[in-house]
N, C-alpha and C positions, 0 to 999 in steps of 0.2 A: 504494500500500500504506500501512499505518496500522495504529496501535494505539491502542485508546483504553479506558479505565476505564469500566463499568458500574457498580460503586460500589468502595469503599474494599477494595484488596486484591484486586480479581479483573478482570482486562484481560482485553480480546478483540481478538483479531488478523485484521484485515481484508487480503486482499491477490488478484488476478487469477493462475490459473494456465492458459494453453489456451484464452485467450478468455471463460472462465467467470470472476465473483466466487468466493471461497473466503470465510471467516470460521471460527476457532478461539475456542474462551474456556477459562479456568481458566488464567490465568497470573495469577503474583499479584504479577509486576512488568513495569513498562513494557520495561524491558530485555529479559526474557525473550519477551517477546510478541516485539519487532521482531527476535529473534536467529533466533527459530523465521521468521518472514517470511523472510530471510535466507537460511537454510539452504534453506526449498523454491524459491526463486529459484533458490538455486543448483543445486539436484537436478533442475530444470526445465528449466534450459539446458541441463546435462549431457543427459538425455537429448534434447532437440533434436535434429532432424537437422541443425541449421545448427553447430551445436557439435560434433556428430558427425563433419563434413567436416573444420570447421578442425582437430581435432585429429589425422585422417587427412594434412592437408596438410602440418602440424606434421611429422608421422612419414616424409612420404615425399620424396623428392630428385625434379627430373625426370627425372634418368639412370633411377630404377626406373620412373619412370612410362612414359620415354623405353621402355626395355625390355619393359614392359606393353603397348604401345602395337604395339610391334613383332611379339611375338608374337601377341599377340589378334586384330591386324588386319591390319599390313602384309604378313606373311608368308603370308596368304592371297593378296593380289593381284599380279599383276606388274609393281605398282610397290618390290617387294623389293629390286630392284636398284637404288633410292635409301637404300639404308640407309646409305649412305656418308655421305651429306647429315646426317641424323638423326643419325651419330656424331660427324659437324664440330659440330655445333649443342651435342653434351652436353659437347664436349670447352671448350667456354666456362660453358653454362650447365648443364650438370650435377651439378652440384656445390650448387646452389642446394634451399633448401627453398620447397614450393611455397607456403608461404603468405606466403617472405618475397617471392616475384617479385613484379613491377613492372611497368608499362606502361614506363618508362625500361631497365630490363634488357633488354627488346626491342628497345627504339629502339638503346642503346646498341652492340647486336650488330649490326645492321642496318648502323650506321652503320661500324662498321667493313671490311664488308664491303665498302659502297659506295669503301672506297680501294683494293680489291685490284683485281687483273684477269680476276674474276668474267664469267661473258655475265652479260647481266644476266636473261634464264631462269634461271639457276643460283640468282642471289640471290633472284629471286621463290619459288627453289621452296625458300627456305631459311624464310621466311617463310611461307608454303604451311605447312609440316610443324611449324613452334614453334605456329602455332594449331591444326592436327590433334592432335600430342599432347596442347593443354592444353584441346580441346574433350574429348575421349575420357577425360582425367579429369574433366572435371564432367561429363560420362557415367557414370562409374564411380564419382563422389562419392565423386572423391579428394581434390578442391580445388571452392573455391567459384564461381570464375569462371573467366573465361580473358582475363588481362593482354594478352596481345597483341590482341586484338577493338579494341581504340580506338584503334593504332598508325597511321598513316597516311603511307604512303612513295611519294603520288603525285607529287609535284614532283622528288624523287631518281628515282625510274622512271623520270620523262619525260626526263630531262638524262640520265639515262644511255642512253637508247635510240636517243638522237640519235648516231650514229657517222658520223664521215666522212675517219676519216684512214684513206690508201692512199697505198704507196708504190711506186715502178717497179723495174723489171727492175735500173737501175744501182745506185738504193739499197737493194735488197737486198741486192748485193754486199757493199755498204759494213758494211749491218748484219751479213751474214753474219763479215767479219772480225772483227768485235769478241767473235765467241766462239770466235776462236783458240786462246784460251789455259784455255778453260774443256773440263770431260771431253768426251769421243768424241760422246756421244749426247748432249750439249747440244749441239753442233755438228750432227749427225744429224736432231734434231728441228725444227731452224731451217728445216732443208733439206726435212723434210716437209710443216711448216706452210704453205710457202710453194709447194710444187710437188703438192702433191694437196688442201688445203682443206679437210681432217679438221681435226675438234674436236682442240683439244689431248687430253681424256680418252680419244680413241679411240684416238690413237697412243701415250699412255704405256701403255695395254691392249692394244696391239698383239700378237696370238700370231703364233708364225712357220705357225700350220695356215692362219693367214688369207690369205696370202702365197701370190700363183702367180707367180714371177719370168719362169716359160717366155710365160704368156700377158698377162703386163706387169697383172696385176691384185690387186687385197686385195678379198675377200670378206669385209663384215662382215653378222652374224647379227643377228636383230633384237636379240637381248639386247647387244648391242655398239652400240648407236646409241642415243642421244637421241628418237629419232622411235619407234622400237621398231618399223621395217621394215628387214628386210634391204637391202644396197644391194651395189653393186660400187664400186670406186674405179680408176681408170683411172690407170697409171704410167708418170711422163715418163719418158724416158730418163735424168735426173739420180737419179732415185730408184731406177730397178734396177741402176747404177754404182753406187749409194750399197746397197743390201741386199745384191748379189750375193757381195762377199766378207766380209759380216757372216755370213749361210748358212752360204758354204762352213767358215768359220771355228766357228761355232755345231754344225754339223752332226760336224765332225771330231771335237766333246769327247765322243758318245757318248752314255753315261749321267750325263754331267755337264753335256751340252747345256741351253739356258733355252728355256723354251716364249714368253715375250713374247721381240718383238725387241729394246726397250730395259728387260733386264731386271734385277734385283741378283741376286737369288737365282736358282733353277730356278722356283721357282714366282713369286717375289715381283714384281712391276712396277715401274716407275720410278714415283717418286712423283708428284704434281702440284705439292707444296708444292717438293722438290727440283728440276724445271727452274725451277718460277717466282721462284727465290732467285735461279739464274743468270742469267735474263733480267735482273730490275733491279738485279743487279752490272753485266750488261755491258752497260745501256740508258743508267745512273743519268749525269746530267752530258752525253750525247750529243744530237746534233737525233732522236732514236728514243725520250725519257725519257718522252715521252705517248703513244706506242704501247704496245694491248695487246694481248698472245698473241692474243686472239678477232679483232682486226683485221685479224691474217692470212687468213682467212676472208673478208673485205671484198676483200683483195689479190686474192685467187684469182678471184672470182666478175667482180670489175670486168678483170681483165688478159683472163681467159678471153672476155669478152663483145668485149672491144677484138680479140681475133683472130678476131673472127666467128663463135664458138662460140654456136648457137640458148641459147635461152633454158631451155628443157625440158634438154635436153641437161646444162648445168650444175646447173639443181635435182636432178636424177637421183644427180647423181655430190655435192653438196652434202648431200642430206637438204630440200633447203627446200618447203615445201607450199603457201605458197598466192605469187600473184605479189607482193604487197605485200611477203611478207617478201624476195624476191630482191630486190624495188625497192630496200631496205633496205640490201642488205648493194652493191648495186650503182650507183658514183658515176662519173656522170658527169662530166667538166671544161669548162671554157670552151671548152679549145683545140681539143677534140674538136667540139665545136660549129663550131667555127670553121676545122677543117678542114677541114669537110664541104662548104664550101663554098669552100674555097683549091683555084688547081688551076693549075697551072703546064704550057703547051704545051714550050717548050723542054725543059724535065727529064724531061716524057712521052716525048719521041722520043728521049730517050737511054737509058730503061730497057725503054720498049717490046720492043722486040727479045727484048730481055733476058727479059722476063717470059713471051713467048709460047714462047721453047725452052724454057723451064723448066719451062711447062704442058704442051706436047708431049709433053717425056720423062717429065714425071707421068704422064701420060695411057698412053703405051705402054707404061711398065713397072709400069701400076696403081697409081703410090706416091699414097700418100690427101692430102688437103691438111695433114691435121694434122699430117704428117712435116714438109712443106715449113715451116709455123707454128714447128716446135722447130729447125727445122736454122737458119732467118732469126733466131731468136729468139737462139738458142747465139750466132750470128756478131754481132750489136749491140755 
């Protein structure tokens, strides 16, 4: 742009609006010519669509876009039931205006995550939904880009998806004592994590409708599960000891009974934030501090397989879909390897005996092996 004098007392003002030259004349000062430049520059941008955004990103928070987003789209599909996610996510970055976010306010949140005891599906799909919302605003030319598009959380994935801590039958006793002194249903849910292989989210949502104590099972719906197929879950003897006089106790208040089994309110659930405070109070400083909640899941699938439990059989009662991921949650040890091939004739002929009455009176009075698995298991 420019102004320049055609003669003495009359300037003409040169300047680009939309790709095109412009030119004005009858200004009868230099001043005046570059001020008029000036002002259609600025009337130019204004109307912009690019100026049009950032002032819409100016005006709007991701909590509204967060909830724009929610409405318009997610509550169409039945991924609804992640909305929970979407509220973790505004309950940090909601607050934010979109045009001050960041590729670092992404990373930042990210990273914080990666210290919790997240699966690490949860954190991906945390990640998953901060770039769905902020694609859907520059869909909706709410904002101009979307900050998290250049984030890159491949080396943290990979370190976190490497899992291989499993503990035995003994140390879970151990770990079970250290939640002595913590409420009912913090001790409760140790006891489930470790004897049925639920998600932590399924068992703080646990309803008591899901629950068949008679035929030792929980029924979850597909909206109760991660996979989003119904499944059953199969109950050891320790866990319907452990519900049956929660029931009887729940059932006796009546109209003041709770619908979850670990519940606060009638309607309200146990939180997730609320056990996972008590786990690393009663982990923090013990050989359990790098154990996390989802490791029990690991415990389950590796002890189940160690009692001879098929392979199918466990993904069934797990949720798991393809074999890599059971491979995954499923660790093998040296000693196991190396049992397989230890084999002692003296000790054979002294439990011999032993084993073949024990199969016998299985056998005649039809008891299944997985009784004989819990009752050996109970006695260790």
């Amino acid at each position: 742009m420019s102004a320049r004098e055609l003669k003495k007392g009359n300037w003409i003002a040169d300047w680009e609006e939309n790709g095109k030259r412009n030119r004005k004349r009858g200004f009868d000062t230099k001043g005046k010519a570059l001020a008029f430049i000036q002002k259609r520059k600025a009337e130019s941008d204004d109307d912009s669509p690019r100026t049009s955004i950032s002032r819409k990103a100016k005006e709007t928070s991701f909590q509204k876009l967060a909830d724009l987003y929610v409405e318009k789209h997610l509550s169409k599909t039945e991924s609804i039931k992640d909305k929970y996610i979407i509220d973790q996510i505004c309950q940090k970055l909601g607050s934010l205006n979109l045009w001050k976010m960041s590729p670092s306010d992404v990373r930042t949140y990210m990273m914080e995550l990666f210290e919790t005891d997240y699966a690490i599906a949860t954190i991906k799909k945390h990640l998953i939904y901060i770039k769905a919302v902020l694609n859907f605003g520059v869909k909706m030319e709410l904002t101009l880009d979307n900050p998290a598009k250049i984030v890159n959380f491949i080396k943290e994935f990979k370190k976190c998806t490497v899992r291989d801590y499993v503990i035995d039958h003994a140390q879970f006793l151990e770990l079970q004592k250290l939640f002595k002194k913590k409420p009912w249903y913090a001790q409760a849910i140790v006891k489930m994590l470790w004897h049925t292989g639920m998600r932590i989210g399924e068992i703080c949502n646990l309803k008591w409708k899901s629950v068949d104590l008679q035929n030792g099972k929980i029924r979850l719906s597909a909206s109760d599960t991660k996979e989003s197929d119904s499944k059953n879950i199969g109950l050891e003897p320790e866990i319907i000891e452990l519900l049956t006089p929660l029931k009887k106790q729940n059932d006796s208040k009546g109209s003041k009974s709770k619908d979850h089994v670990f519940g606060i309110t009638k309607e309200l659930p146990i939180g997730y934030k609320t056990f996972y405070s008590h786990w690393k109070s009663a982990t923090k400083h013990t050989i359990f501090s790098d154990m996390h909640i989802h490791d029990s899941r690991h415990c389950f699938v590796t002890r189940k397989r160690r009692e001879g439990y098929d392979q199918s059989t466990i993904m069934k009662q797990t949720g798991h879909k393809t074999d890599s991921m059971f491979k995954r949650y499923n660790q093998v040890s040296d000693d196991e390897v190396l049992q397989m091939s230890s084999f002692n004739a003296e000790k054979k002929q002294l439990i011999e005996p032993i084993i073949k009455q024990l199969m016998d009176t299985a056998k005649s009075n039809e008891i299944p092996i997985s009784t004989i698995h819990t009752v050996i298991r109970k006695n260790m």
